[in-house]
N, C-alpha and C positions, 0 to 999 in steps of 0.2 A: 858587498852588494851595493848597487849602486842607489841612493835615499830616493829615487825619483819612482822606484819598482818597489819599495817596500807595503807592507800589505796595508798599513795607515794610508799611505797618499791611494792607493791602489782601491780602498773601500770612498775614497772620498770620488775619487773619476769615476767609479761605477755611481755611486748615490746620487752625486749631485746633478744631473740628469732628469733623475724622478721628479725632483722637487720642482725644476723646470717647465717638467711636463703636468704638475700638480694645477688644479683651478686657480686661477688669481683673484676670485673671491670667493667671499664666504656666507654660506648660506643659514638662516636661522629662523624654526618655524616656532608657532605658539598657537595653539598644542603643542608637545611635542609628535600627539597621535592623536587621532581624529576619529571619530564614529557619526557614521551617516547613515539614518533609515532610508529604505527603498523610496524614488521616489520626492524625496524631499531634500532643501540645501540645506548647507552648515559654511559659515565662516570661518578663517581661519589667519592668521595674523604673519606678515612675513617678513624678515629684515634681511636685505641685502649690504653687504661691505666691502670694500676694496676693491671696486669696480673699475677698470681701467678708463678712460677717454673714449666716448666714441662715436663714430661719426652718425650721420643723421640717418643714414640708412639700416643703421643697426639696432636690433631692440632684443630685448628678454620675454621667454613666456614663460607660465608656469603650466606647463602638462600632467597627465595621467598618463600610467606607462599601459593602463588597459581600460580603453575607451567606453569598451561595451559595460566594464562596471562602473563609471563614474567617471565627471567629465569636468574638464576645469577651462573657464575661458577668461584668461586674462594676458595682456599682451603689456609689458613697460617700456615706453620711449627713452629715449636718452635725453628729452627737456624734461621729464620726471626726476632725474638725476641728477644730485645735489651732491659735491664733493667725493663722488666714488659711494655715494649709499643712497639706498632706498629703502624707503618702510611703508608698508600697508597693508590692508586685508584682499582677499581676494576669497569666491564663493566655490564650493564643490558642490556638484547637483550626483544626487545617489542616484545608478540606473540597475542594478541587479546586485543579489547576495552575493559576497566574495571579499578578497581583500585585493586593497592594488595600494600604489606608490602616488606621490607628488613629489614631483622634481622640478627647478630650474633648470634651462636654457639659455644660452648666448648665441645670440646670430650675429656674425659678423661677414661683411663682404669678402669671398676670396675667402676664408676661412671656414674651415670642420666648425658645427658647431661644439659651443663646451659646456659640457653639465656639468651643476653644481655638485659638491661631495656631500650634501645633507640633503635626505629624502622625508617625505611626511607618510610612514602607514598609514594607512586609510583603510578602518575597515565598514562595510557594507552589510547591515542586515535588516531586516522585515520586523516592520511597528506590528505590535497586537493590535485584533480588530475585533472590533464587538462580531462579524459575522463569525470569529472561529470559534468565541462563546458562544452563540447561537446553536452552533453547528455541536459542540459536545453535548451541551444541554438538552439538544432535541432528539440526537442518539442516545443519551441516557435514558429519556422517557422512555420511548420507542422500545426500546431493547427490554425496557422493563417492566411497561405491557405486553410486550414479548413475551416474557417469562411465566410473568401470570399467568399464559394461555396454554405454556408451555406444563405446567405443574398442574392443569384443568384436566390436558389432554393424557397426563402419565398414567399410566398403566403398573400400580403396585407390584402384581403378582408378577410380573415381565419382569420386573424390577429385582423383588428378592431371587428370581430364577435367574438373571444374569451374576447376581454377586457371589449364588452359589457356587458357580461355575463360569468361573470369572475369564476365558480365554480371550472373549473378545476385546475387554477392557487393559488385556496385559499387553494383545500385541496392539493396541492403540497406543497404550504406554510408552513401549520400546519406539514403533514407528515415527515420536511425538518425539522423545525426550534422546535418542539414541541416531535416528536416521537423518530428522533433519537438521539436527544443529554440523551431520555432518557433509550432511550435505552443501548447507550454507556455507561451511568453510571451503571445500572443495569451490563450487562455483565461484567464489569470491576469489580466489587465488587464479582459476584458469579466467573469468572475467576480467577482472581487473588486477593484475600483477602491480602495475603500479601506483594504484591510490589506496591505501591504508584505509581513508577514512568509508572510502564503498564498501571494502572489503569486512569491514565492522558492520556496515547497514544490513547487508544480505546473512553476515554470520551471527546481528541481534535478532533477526527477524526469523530465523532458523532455531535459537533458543527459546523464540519466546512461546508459553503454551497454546492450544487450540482455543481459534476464534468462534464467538458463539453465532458468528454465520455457519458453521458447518449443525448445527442445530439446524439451523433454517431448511439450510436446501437439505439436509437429511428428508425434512419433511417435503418439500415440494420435489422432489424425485424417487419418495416412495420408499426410502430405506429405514430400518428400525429406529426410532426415534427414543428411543428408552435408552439402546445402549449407547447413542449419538448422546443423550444429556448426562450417563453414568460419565462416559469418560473425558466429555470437557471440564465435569466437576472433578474429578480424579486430577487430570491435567491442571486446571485453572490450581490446587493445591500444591501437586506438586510441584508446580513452580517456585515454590518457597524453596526445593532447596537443590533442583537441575540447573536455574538457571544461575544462581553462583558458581554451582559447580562449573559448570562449562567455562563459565566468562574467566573463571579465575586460572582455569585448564589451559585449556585449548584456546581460551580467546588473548594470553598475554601473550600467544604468540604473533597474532595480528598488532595486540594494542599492548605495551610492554605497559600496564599503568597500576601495581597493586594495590594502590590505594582506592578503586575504583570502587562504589557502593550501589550496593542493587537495589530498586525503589523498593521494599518491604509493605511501606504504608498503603502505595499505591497498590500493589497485587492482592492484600487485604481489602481494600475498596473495593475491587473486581470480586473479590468472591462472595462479599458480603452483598452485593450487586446481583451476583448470579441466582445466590441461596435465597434470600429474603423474598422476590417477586416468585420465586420455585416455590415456595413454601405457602404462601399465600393462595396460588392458584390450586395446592392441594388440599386446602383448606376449605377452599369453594369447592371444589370437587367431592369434599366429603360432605360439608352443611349445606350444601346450594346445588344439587344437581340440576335442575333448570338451567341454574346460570352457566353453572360448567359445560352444559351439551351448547349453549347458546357461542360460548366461548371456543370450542373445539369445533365449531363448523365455521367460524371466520379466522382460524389459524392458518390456511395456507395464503387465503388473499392477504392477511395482514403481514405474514412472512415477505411473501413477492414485492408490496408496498413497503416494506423495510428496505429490503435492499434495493430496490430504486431510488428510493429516498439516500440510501449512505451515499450511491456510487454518484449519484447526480451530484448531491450536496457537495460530497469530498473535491470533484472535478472541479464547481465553481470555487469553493475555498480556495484551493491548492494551484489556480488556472499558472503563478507564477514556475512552479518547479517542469512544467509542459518544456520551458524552454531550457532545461538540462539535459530533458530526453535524448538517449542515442541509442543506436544500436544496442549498444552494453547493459543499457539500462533496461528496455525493451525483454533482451534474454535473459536478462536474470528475474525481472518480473515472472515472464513465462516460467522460466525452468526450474524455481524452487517451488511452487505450489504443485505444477504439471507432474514433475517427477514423482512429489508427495502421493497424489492420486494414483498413479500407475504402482509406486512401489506398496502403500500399502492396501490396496484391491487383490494384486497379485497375493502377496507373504500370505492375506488373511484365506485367499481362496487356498494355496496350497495348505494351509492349516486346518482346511476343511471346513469354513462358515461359508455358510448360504449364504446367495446373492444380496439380501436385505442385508445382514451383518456385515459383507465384504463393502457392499455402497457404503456403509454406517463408517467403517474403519479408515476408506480408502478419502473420504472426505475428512475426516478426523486427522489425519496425517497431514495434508494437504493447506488445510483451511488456517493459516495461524493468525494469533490474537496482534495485528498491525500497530493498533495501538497502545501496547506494552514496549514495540521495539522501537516506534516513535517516542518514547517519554524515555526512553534508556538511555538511548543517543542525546538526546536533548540533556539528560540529565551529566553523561559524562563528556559532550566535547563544548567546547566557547562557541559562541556565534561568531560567525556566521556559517563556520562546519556544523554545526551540529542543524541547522535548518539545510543546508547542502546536501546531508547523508540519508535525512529523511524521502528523497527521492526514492530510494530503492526500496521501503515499505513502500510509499505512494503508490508505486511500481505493482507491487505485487498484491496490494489490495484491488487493482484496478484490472489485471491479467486473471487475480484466482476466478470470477463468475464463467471468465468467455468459454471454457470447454464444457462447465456446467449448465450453459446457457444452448449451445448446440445441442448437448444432450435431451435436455428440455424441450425443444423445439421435436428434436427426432420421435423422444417418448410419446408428443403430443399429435405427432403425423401419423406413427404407427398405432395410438390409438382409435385415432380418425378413420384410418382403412381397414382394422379392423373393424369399426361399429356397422363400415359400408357394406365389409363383404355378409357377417352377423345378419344383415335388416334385409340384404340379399340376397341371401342363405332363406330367411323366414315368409321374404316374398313370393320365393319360388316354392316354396311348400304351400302356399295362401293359393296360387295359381295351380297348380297341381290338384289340390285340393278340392277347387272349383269343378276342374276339369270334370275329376272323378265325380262329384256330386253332380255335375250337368249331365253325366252319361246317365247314373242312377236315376237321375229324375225323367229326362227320356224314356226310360225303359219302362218307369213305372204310371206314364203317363200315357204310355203304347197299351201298354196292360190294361189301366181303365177305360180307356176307348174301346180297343175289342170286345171290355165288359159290358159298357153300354151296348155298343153293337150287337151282342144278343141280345140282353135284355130288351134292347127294342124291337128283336126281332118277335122275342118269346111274346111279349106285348100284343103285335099285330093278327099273331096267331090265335093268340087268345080272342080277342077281336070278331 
C-alpha cells in the first residue's frame, strides 16, 4: 500500500482542515458566568489573544445571542489593539428572566464574520422587592380575619352531621387528591410536550391541596360552607402525605429528580394558619355572641373585598410574568380549575348531594392552594426557572374567579327579576284588592243614600 493512503497521513488530511477552520483567537471571560437582576447592569471583564492584523474598517463586538433578555453594547476598534490582544470590561443590562449567552465577533470586509469559541452564560433573574412582602403579609392578615369570621359563622351541629356521614368530604378527597393531580399531568403533556419545566407548574399546581378561596366563594354563591371548611381542613392535612406521594409517583416521570423535598414546614404554617384564626372565631362564637352575629353579617362583603384585593394585588406584583403569557399559558390557566368545577359538580350530583353540597364539592375540586405550588417550584428548580414556571400558577389563580364570577353576576340578575316579578305579583293583588274594596264601598254608599232617602221622606210625612 502505498504510505501516501495510509490511515496516519489519511487522519491528518481530513483534521488538519478543522483546525484551519478553527477561530484564530482566543476568547477569555472573568466571570466565568455572570448573574444579572432584571432590569439592572453587571460588569464583566474580557481578554482577547491572538488577533490577527486589521484593517481599519474592521472591528469586534461583544453580542447577546437573545436581545429581548439582555443586551450588551460594546463595539472594539483595531487602534484599541495592541500586539494582537485586547483586555477590558464591557457592561450587560438585564431585560427579562431567562438565561442567554455572551459571545465575541470579528467583522472583517469581504469576510463571514467569526465567533469567538468562549461564550459567557448569563443568567437573568428578578431582585426581591419589599412590594411582594407587602403583598404576603397583607394576604396573611386578610385571610386570617377571614378565618375568624369563618369559625363565628360555623354551624356545630352541621358540622358533627357531616363527619357522621362523611360522603361529601370523601368525594372532595378523591376529586382534590386523585382527579387533579391527574389531570394536571394530562394537560401538561397535551399543553406543552416540549417544556418539562411548565409541564412541572400545571402538574405542582394540580397536586397541591384546596385553596381557602374556595371557602370564600362557597359563601358568596350560596353553597354549604360547613362542608366547604370540613374539607379544605381534610385537604390542607392531607397534604402531608398525597402530595409526596404523587410528586415521587407520577411526577419523576416529568422531573426525573428523587432527591426532590416537599416543603413539610411550610404546609404545617398553612394549617396552623387555617386552624388557629377557625378556632378563635369559635371561641367568639361560644363567649361573645353579639360579636359573632356582628361578624357573620360582614363575612360575605369581607369575603368579596378579599378576593379583589388578592387578584388586584397579585396582577400588580406579578405585571412581569403578563409577558410570558400565550396561548398555552392562557389554557391551561383555564382548563385545570374549569374542568375541576365541571368534574366535581357532576361526580358529587350523580352521588346524589344536593345542589349546596354539589356547589361546595365542585368549588373544592376546582379552587387549588396557588400558593403551595409556587413555593414548590421555587423550592425545587434554580432561578431563573423556577420564577419562569410560576407563570402557570399565576395563570390559574387569575382564570379560577372568571366562571365564578359570571355565575355571580347571573345569580344576581335572576335574583333581580325575580324580586320584580314577586313586588309585581303583590302590586297586582294591592290593585285588585282596591278594585274590589271600591265596588263594596259603592254599594254600600248606594245603600245609605236610599236610607236616607226614606228617612227623609218618613220625616216630611211626619211633618
Amino acid at each position: 500500500m502505498c504510505p501516501l493512503f495510509s490511515p496516519f497521513v489519511l487522519l491528518i488530511l481530513f483534521v488538519g482542515p478543522m483546525f484551519l477552520l478553527c477561530s484564530a483567537f482566543t476568547v477569555k471571560f472573568e466571570p466565568t458566568a455572570l448573574t444579572v437582576h432584571m432590569h439592572t447592569t453587571e460588569a464583566a471583564n474580557l481578554t482577547l489573544e491572538g488577533l490577527p492584523a486589521l484593517s481599519a474598517s474592521s472591528y469586534l463586538r461583544i453580542l447577546s445571542d437573545n436581545e429581548k433578555l439582555a443586551q450588551v453594547s460594546k463595539e472594539i476598534q483595531p487602534s484599541e489593539i495592541v500586539d494582537g490582544r485586547w483586555s477590558g470590561s464591557f457592561e450587560v443590562n438585564g431585560i427579562f428572566l431567562g438565561n442567554a449567552n455572551i459571545y465575541v465577533e470579528l467583522y472583517q470586509p469581504n469576510v463571514n464574520p467569526e465567533r469567538g469559541s468562549e461564550t459567557l452564560p448569563l443568567t437573568i433573574i428578578r431582585e426581591n422587592r419589599a412590594i411582594d412582602h407587602a403583598f404576603t403579609g397583607s394576604v396573611a392578615l386578610l385571610v386570617a380575619l377571614l378565618y375568624i369570621n369563618f369559625g363565628a359563622a360555623l354551624d356545630l351541629k352541621k358540622l358533627k352531621g357531616i363527619v357522621r356521614k362523611p360522603i361529601g368530604p370523601i368525594i372532595g378527597f378523591c376529586g382534590q387528591f386523585i382527579v387533579m393531580p391527574l389531570l394536571g399531568f394530562g394537560l401538561g403533556y397535551l399543553i406543552f410536550p416540549d417544556s418539562v419545566e411548565m409541564q412541572l407548574g400545571i402538574f405542582f399546581t394540580g397536586c397541591s391541596p384546596a385553596g381557602g378561596a374556595s371557602n370564600i366563594w362557597t359563601v358568596i354563591l350560596g353553597g354549604n360552607m360547613d362542608l366547604s371548611i370540613t374539607m379544605t381542613s381534610i385537604s390542607t392535612i392531607a397534604a402531608f402525605g398525597m402530595m409526596p406521594l404523587w410528586i415521587f409517583t407520577l411526577g419523576k416521570v416529568i422531573f426525573d429528580r428523587g432527591s426532590l423535598e416537599v416543603p413539610y414546614s411550610n404546609l404545617a404554617t398553612y394549617v396552623v394558619a387555617l386552624i388557629v384564626p377557625l378556632a378563635l372565631g369559635l371561641l367568639i362564637q361560644r363567649y361573645l355572641p353579639r360579636v359573632s352575629n356582628i361578624l357573620v353579617r360582614i363575612l360575605k362583603p369581607l369575603s368579596i373585598l378579599l378576593i379583589l384585593f388578592i387578584v388586584i394585588f397579585a396582577i400588580v406584583t406579578n405585571l412581569y410574568l403578563f409577558e410570558l403569557f400565550s396561548w398555552q399559558i392562557i389554557l391551561a390557566g383555564l382548563g385545570l380549575p374549569w374542568l375541576g368545577y365541571v368534574i366535581g359538580y357532576l361526580v358529587a350530583g350523580i352521588l346524589g348531594q344536593n345542589h349546596k353540597d354539589r356547589l361546595a364539592i365542585g368549588l373544592e375540586t376546582g379552587i387549588q392552594n396557588t400558593g403551595i405550588s409556587i413555593f414548590l417550584l421555587r423550592f425545587a428548580l434554580p432561578q431563573p426557572q423556577a420564577d419562569l414556571t410560576t407563570v402557570v400558577p399565576v395563570s390559574v389563580a387569575i382564570m379560577t374567579p372568571v366562571p365564578l364570577l359570571v355565575y355571580y353576576v347571573i345569580l344576581k340578575i335572576h335574583e333581580c327579576m325575580a324580586k320584580d316579578r314577586q313586588e309585581a305579583l303583590i302590586d297586582g293583588r294591592d290593585i285588585s284588592g282596591s278594585i274590589e274594596h271600591g265596588k263594596d264601598s259603592a254599594i254600600i254608599s248606594d245603600q245609605l243614600s236610599k236610607y236616607d232617602a226614606v228617612a227623609e221622606g218618613e220625616n216630611n210625612k211626619d211633618r
